[in-house]
KEKE-3310 file (N, C-alpha, C; in steps of 0.2 Angstrom, whole numbers, plus 5000, padded with zeros to 4 digits):
npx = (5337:5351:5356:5348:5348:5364:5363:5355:5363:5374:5369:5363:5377:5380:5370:5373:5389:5382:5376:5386:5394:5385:5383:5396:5395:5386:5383:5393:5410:5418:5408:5405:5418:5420:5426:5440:5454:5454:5459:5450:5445:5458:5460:5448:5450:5461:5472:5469:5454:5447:5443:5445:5440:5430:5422:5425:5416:5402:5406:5404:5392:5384:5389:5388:5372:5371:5374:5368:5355:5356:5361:5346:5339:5343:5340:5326:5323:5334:5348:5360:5368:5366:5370:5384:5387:5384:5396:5409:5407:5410:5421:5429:5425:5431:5445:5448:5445:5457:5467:5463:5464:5478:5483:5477:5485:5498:5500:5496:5496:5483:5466:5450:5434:5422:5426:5435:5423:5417:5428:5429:5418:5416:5429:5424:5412:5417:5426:5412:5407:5418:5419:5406:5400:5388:5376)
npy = (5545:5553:5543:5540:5553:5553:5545:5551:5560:5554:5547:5559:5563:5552:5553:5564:5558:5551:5557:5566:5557:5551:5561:5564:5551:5550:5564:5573:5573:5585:5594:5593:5594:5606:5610:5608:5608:5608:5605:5594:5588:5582:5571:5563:5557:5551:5536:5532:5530:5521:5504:5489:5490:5499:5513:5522:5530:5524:5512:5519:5526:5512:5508:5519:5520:5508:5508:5520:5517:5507:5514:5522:5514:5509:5519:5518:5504:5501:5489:5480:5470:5478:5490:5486:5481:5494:5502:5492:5496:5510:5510:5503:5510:5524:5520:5518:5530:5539:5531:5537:5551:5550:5547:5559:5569:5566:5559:5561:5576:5582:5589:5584:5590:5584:5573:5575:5581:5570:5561:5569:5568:5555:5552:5560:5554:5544:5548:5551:5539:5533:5542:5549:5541:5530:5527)
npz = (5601:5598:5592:5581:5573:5571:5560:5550:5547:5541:5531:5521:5520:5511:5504:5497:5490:5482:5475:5468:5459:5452:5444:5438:5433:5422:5419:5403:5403:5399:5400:5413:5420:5419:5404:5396:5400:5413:5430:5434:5423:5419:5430:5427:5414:5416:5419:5430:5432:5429:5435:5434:5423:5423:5425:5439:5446:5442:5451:5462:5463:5465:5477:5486:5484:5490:5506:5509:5509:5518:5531:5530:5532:5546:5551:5554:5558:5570:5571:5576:5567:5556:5559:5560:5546:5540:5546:5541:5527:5525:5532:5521:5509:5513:5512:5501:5496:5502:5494:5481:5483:5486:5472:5466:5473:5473:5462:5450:5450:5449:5452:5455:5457:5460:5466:5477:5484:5485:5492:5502:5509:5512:5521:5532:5535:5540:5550:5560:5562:5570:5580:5585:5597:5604:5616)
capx = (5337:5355:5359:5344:5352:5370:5363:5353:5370:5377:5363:5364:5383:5382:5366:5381:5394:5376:5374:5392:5395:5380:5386:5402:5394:5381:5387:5397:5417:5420:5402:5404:5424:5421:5430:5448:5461:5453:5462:5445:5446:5466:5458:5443:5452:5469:5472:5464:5448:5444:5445:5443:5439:5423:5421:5425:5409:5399:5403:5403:5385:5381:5392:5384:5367:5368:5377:5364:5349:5357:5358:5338:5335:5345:5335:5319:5325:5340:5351:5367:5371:5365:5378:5390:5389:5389:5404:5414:5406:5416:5430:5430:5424:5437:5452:5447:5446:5464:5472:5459:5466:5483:5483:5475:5488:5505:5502:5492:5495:5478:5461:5443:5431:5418:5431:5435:5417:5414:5433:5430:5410:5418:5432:5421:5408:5422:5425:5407:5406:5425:5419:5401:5398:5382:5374)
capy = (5551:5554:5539:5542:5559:5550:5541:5555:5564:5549:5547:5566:5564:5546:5556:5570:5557:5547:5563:5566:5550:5552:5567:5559:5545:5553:5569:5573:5574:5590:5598:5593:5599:5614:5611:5600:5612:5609:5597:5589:5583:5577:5566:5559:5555:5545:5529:5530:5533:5515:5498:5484:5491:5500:5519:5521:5535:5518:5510:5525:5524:5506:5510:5524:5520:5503:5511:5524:5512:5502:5520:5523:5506:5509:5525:5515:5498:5501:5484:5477:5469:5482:5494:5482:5483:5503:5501:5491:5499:5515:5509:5501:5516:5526:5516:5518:5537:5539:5529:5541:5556:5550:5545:5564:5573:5565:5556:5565:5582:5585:5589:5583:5594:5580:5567:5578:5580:5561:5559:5573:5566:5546:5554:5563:5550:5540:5553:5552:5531:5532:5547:5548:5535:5527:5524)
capz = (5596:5595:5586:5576:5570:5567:5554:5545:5545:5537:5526:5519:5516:5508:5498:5492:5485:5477:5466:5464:5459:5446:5439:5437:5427:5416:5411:5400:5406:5397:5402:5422:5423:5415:5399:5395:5403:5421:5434:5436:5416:5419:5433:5426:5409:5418:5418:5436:5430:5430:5438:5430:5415:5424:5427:5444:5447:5443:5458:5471:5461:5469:5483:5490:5487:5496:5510:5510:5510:5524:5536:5530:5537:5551:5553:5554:5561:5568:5572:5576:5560:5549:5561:5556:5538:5536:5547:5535:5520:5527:5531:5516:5505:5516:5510:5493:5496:5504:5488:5476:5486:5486:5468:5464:5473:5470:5454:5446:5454:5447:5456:5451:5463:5463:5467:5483:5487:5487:5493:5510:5513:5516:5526:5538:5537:5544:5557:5564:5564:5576:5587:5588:5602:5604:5623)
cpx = (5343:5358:5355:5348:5361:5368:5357:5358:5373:5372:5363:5370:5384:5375:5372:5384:5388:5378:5379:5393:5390:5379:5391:5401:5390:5380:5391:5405:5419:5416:5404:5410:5423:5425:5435:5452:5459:5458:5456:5444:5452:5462:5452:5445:5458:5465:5467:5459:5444:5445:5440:5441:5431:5425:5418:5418:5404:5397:5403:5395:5381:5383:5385:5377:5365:5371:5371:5356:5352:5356:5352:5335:5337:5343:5329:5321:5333:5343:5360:5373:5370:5373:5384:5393:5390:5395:5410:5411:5410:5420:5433:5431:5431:5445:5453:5448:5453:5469:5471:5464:5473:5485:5483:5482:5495:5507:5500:5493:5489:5471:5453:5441:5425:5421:5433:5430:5416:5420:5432:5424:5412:5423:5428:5415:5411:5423:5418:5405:5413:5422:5414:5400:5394:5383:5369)
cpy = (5552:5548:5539:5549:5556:5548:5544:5558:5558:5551:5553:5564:5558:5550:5561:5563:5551:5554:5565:5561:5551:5557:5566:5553:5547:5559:5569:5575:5585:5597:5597:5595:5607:5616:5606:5604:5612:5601:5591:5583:5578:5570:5564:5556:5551:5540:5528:5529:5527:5508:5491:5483:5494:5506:5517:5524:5528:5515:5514:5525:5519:5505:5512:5523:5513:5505:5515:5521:5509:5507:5523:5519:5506:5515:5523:5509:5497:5492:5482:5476:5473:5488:5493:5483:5489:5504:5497:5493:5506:5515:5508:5505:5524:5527:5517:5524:5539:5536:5535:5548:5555:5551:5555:5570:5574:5561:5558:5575:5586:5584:5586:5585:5591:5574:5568:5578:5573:5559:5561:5571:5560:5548:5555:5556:5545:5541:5552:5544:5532:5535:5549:5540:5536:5525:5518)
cpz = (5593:5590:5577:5569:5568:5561:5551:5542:5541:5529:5520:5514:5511:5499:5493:5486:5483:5474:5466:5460:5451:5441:5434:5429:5422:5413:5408:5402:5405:5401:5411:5426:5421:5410:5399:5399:5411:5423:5433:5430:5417:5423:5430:5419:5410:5417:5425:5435:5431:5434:5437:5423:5416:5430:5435:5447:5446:5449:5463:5467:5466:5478:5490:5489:5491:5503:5515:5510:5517:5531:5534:5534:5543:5556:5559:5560:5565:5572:5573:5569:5554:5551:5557:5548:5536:5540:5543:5529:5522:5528:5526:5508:5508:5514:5503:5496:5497:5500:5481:5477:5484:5477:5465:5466:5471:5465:5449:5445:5451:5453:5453:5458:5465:5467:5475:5489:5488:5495:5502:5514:5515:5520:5533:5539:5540:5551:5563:5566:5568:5581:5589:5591:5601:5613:5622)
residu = (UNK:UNK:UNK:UNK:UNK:UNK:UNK:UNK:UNK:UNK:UNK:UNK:UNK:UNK:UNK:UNK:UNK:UNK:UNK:UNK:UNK:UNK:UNK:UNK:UNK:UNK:UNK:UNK:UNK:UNK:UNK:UNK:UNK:UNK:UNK:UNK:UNK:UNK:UNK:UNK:UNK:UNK:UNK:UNK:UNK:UNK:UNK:UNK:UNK:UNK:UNK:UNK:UNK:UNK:UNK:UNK:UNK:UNK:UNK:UNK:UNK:UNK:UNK:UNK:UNK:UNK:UNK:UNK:UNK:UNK:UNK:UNK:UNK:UNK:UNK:UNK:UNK:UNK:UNK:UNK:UNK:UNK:UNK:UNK:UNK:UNK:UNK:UNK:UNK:UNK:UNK:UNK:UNK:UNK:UNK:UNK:UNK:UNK:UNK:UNK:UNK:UNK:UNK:UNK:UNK:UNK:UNK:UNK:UNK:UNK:UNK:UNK:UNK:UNK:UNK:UNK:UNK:UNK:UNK:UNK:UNK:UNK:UNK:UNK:UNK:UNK:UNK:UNK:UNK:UNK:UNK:UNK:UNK:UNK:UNK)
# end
């Protein structure tokens, strides 16, 4: 049961930075910061903005909903190697957050409010794959 609820709690937060993520990618910049003179514009219009030549909100897009598929399955069927992979997809998505974060505060000195909310839901989602044990 309680491993069951770990990974609804995952699920939820990975559900969060999906529809950030999706706002991100298919609103419009100006309409979803609130105008051109927000931090959240400075940062969605940097050079950061992309990788590869591909708006980064795209891949927290595919990101988060395979991650968030793999803790539905893992709801239903849970396993070993399914474990396995939403724990390197966190880590992984993690890492990325902690460069995104760094990036926003001392390069940018600018904020993006969705960027946060993806940025502080993979953090903690981090938090609860270290320190919720499983029996």
């Amino acid at each position: 049961m309680a491993i069951k609820t770990k990974y609804k709690i995952l699920l939820i937060l990975f559900g969060i930075c999906f529809l950030a993520s999706l706002i991100l990618s298919f609103v419009s910049i100006e309409q979803a910061c609130g105008g051109t003179q927000t931090g959240c514009y400075a940062v969605q219009t940097s050079q950061y903005e992309t990788t590869f030549g591909i708006k980064n909100a795209y891949f927290g897009l595919g990101a988060y909903f395979l991650i968030g598929l793999l803790a539905a399955l893992q709801i239903k069927h849970p396993n070993k190697e399914r474990k396995n992979l939403i724990i390197a997809g966190v880590v992984f998505a993690s890492l990325i957050a902690v460069y995104l974060l760094y990036i926003q505060f001392f390069i940018l000195h600018a904020v993006c409010k969705y960027c946060m909310v993806i940025d502080s839901a993979t953090l903690v989602s981090l938090g609860i794959m270290i320190f919720w044990k499983e029996k």
